[in-house]
N, C-alpha and C positions, 0 to 999 in steps of 0.2 A: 498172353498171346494177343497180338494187335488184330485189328477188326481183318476182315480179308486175307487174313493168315490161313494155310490150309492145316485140320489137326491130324495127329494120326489118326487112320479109319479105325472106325469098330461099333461091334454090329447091336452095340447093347446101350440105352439110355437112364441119365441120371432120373433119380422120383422125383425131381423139381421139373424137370422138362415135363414127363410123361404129365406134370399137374397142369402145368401152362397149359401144356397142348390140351388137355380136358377140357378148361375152364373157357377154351376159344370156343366150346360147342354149345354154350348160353346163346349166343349172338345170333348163330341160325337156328335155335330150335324153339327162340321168342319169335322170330321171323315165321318159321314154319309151321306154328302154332296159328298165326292169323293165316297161314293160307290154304290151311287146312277148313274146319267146318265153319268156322264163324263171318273169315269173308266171305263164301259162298250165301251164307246166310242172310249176312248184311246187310248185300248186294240185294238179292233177290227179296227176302222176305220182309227186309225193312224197309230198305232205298224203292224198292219196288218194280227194281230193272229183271225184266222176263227172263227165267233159267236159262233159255239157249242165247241170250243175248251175256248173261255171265259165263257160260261156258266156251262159246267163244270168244270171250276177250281174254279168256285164263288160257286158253290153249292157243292163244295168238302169242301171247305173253311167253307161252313155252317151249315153241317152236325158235322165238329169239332169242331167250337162254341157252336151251340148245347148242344153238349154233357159236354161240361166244363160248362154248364151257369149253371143247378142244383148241381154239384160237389162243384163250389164256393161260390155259395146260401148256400148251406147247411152246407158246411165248415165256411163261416163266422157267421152263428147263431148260433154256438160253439164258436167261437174262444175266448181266453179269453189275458189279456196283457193290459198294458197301453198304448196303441193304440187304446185300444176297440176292436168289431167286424170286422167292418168294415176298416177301417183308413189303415190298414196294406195292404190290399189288394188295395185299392186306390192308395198308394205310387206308391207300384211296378211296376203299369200298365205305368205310366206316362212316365217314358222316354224310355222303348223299343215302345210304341204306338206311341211317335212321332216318332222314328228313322224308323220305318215302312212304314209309313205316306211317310216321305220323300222320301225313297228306290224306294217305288210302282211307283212312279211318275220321277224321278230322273234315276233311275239305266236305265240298256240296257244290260244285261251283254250276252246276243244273238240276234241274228235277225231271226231267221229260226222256225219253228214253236211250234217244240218239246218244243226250250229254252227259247220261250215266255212262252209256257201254264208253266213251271216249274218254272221261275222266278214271273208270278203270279199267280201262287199256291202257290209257299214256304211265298211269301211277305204278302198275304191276311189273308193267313191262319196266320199268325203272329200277323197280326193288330188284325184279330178277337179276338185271344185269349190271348192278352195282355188288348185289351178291355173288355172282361170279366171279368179280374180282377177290372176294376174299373167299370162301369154298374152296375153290378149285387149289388154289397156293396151300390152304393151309391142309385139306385133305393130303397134297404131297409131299408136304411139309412132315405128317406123320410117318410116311414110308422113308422116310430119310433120316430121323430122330432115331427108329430101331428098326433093327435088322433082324435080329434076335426072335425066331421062330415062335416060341412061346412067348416071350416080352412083349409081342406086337396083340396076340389078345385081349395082355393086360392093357396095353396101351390105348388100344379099343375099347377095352370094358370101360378105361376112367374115362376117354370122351363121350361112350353112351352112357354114362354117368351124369357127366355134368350136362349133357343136353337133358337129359330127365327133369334135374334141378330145374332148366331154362324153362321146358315144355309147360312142366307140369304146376310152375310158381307162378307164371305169367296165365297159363290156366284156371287156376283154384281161383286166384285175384280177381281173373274175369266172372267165374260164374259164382263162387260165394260171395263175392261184394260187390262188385262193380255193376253184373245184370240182375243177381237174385231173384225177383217173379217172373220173371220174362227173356229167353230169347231176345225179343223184339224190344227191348230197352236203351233206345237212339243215345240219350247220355250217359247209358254205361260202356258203349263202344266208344265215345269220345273221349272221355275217360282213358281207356282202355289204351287210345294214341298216346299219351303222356307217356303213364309207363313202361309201354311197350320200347317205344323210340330210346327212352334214355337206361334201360338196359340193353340194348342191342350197342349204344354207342358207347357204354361204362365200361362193358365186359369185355368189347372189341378192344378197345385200349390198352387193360390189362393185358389180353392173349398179346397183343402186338409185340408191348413193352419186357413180357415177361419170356416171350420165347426170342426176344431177340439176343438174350445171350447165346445161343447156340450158334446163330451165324456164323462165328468164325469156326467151329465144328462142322459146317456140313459143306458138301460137295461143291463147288463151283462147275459149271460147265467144261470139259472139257475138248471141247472145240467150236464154231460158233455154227449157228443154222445154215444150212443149204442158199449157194445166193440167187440162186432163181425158181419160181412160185411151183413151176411145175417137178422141180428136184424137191420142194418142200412137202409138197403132196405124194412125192415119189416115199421120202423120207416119213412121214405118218403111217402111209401103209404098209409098209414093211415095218415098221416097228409093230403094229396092232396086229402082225399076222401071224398071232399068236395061240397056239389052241386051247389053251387053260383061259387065257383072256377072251379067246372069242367064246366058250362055254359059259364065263359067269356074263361076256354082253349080252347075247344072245336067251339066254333066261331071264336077264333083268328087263329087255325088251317085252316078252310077253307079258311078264309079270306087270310092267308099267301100264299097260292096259287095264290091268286092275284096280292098281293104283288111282289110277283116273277117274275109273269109272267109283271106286268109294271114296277118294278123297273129300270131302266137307258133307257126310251124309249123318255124322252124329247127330247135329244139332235137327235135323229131321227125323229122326230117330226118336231123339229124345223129347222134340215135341208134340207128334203126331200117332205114335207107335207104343210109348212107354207111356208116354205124358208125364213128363216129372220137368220141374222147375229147374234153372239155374241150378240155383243152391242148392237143389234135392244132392244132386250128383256128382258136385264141387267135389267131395271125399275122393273120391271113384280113383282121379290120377292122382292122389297124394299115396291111397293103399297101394297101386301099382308101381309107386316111385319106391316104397321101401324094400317090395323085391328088387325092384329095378338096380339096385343100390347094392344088396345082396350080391346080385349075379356079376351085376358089373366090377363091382369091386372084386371079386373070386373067379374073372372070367378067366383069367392064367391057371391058376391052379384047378378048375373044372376042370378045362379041356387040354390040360399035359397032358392026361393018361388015354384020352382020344384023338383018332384023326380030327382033324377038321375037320374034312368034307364028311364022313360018315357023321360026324354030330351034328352036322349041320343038317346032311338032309332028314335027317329021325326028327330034330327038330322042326322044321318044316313040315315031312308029313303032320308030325302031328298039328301043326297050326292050321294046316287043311283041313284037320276032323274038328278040332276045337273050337276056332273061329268063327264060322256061324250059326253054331248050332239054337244059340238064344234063338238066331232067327225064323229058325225051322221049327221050332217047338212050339212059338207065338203063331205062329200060321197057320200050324197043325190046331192049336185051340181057335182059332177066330172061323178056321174054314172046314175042322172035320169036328168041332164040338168036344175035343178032348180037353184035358184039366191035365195038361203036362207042367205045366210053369203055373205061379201062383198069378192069381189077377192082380191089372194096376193098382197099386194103392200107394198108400203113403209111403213119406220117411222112415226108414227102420223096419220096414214092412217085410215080408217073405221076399216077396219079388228084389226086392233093395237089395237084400243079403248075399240074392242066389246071382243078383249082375255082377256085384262087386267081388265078388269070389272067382266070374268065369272073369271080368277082367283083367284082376291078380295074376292067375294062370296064364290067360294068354297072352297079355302083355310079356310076362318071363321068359315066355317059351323064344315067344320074337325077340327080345331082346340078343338073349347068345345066341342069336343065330345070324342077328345081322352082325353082332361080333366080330364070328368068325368070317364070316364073308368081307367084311373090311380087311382084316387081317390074308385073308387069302386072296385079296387081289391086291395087297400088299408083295405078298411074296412072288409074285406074277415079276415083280419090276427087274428083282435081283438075277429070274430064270432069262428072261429078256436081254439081261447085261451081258450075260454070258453067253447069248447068243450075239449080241448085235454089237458088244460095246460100246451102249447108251444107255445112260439110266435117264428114263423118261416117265419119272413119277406123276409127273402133272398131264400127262398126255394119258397114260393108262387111267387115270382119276378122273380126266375128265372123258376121257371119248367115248363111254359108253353114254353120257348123258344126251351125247349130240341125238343119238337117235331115241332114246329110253324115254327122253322128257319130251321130243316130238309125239312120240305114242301116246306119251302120258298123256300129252293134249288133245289126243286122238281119244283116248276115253273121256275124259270132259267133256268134247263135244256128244260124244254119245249120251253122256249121263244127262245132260240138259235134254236131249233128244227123248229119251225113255221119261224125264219128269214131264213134259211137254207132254210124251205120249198115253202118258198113267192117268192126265188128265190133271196134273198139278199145275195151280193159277195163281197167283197172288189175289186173282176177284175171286176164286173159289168158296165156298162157306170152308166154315173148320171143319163138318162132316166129310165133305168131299175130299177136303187134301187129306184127311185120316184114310179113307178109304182108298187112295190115291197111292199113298205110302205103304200099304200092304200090297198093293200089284207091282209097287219098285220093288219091296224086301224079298218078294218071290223071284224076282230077276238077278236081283244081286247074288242072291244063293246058289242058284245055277253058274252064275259065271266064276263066282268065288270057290269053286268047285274045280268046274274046266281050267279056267287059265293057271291058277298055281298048279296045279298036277299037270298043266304042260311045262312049265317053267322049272319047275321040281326036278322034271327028268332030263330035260338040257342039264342042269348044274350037276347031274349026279356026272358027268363026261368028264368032270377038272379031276389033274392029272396029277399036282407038283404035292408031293408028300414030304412029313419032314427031314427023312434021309436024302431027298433029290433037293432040299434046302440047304442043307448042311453043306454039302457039296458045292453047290454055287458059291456061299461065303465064303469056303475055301478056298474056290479057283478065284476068287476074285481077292484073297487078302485080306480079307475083315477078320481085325482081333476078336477071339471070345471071350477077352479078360474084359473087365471093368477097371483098369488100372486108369483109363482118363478120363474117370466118372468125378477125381477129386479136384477136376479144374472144373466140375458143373457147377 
């Protein structure tokens, strides 16, 4: 079949595809690895730029992601070219994301406070939205490879899979070799830019090259955008006005407030609170990557014999019980003198045993659960076709970000606000920021609380089951055989 050839539809994906589409998920989960606890750190505890001064540049930074993520969604469920929809938009991201990647960690180009917040503002706000270009395409890039109700878990499972690989190899690298005694070790984060950059652009390549055989397999638009701005806004909101899709926006909203507010709290965590080195805890995401790997790899066959949504939210609750409870135990000992957890100590120690265990645990639990939430706003696009006759994968992938990652930046500010508040300084002594970090860990625990248990119960509202699936593929035409699996 020649490139731009249309194939016949069907709603099931060859295991070459579903790996391609995995292995694109290295590229953002080395990305999201630094923008998780170590740039927060970096920044603040190395560079020596004041928490509310990194918190606002990270949630300036994510208010303009945001804003690009349904711009390119929607722009590539147009797009037309022998590249396909998406494929174009993937290119381009690749080498200004890593030369970003590198800069952020690399550069210095001030010491004084003004030239920190503006050297990571210009550099973050760069990575975000050159990652947008490839994100947003290739998240709907998956909803268009399968259709196939249960296949889309697995499909999920192997991309939370290979983001594991990405996270947790570009993690171990950092904190068993690269930082070892220290957090605060300036040449292991510069370091850190090398290999971080030239796997984000290695992996990009492959995902690129490797899922571009499917192009001539997937959908091309079927008629071009609205030709004037206010029919194109007309045309976004009637298609988002969806109530299974406005249930999982709507909870991911709250939830993103969360997210903000712990986003890069480990490495404070683990210096101020646990006191363990680098290397103590390097182990920590490799144990977590072998369930991760378990689950992911079996997340089809787990969840065929459950709903979705029911497994999904049992999992959740229980991430709400699970998820902080280290922190409540640790505070219960410092602040009522009980002896629930073992005291700090070494390597291999009690304490060591009993993190890496609840790690294990709740790493799993979140893992198939954001699974199936991929997979089910997956299936949001087909229920949507059938109502509107558009499949707008990249507009459902991206639109909840516009507002989810504005929030998110809404809790960053907060969280700089409460570190600022607790009393946390870069001139601090180490007693004080220790003591600092038990009045945050007592905050975070309250909210970790509230907002997923609000968020919990928005998502319990989605509606589309897998008989009210089945049925959309039907009325829309999608083969259930695998008979054009042998031109994958």
């Amino acid at each position: 079949m020649r490139l731009g050839e249309q194939a016949p539809l069907s709603s099931r994906a060859s295991q070459l595809s579903i790996f391609f589409y995995g292995l694109g998920n290295i590229s953002p989960a080395v990305k999201n690895n630094l923008l998780g606890a170590p740039l927060f750190y970096y920044y603040n505890n190395v560079l020596g730029l004041e928490a509310w001064l990194v918190s606002l540049a990270l949630a300036i930074s994510l208010v303009a992601d945001a804003i690009s993520d349904p711009i390119i969604g929607y722009m590539s469920d147009y797009t037309k070219g022998r590249l396909g929809r998406r494929h174009p938009y993937i290119l381009a991201s690749i080498l200004p994301g890593s030369i970003c990647y590198f800069l952020l960690l690399s550069a210095e180009f001030s010491n004084n406070q003004i030239g920190l917040f503006a050297q990571l503002l210009l550099l973050v706000t760069a990575l975000r939205l050159a990652w947008t270009l490839y994100e947003v395409p290739r998240q709907a890039l998956g909803a268009e490879i399968s259709k196939d109700y249960h296949q889309r878990n697995q499909l999920h499972g192997i991309n939370m899979l290979f983001g594991w690989i990405g996270g947790v190899s570009i993690g171990y690298l950092m904190e068993a070799h690269l930082l070892g005694d220290s957090y605060d070790n300036l040449s292991g984060y510069r370091e850190l830019a090398y290999w971080g950059a030239a796997a984000i652009f290695f992996t990009g390549i492959i995902f690129f090259l490797g899922t571009s055989r499917d192009i001539p397999n997937l959908e091309a638009p079927r008629r071009g955008p609205p030709p004037t701005i206010k029919q194109i806004v007309r045309d976004i909101l009637d298609t988002l006005n969806h109530r299974s899709w406005l249930v999982l926006f709507f909870s991911g909203v709250v939830f993103s407030v969360y997210v903000g507010l712990t986003t890069g709290l480990a490495f404070y965590w683990n210096s101020f609170l646990w006191e363990w080195k680098p290397s103590d805890v390097a182990i920590f995401g490799v144990v977590s990557f072998v369930g991760a790997m378990l689950i992911s790899g079996f997340a089809g066959l787990l969840s065929s014999r459950f709903d979705k949504k029911r497994l999904a939210v049992g999992l959740f609750s229980a991430s709400i019980v699970i998820g902080p409870i280290l922190l409540v135990l640790r505070l219960s000992d410092l602040w009522f003198g009980t002896s629930l957890l073992p005291p700090n100590g070494e390597k291999y120690g009690a304490l060591w045993w009993v993190m890496l265990g609840h790690g294990f645990i709740s790493a799993n639990i979140a893992i198939l659960a954001w699974i199936l939430v991929g997979s089910m706003t997956a299936d949001v696009v087909e229920d949507s076709q059938v109502q509107t006759g558009k499949r707008s994968e990249g507009l459902f992938f991206a639109g909840p970000q516009l507002v989810q990652k504005a929030i998110s930046g809404l809790g960053f500010v907060i969280k700089g606000a409460i570190l600022t508040a607790v009393g946390f300084s870069v001139d601090a002594s180490f007693e004080e920021k220790v003591l600092s970090i038990e009045y945050l860990a007592a905050v975070i625990v309250i909210l970790g609380v509230i907002l997923p248990g609000i968020a919990l119960y928005i998502f319990s509202k989605y509606e589309i089951t897998k008989d009210s699936h089945q049925k959309n593929l039907d009325d829309l035409g999608y083969t259930q055989d695998s008979s054009n699996q042998a031109n994958h």
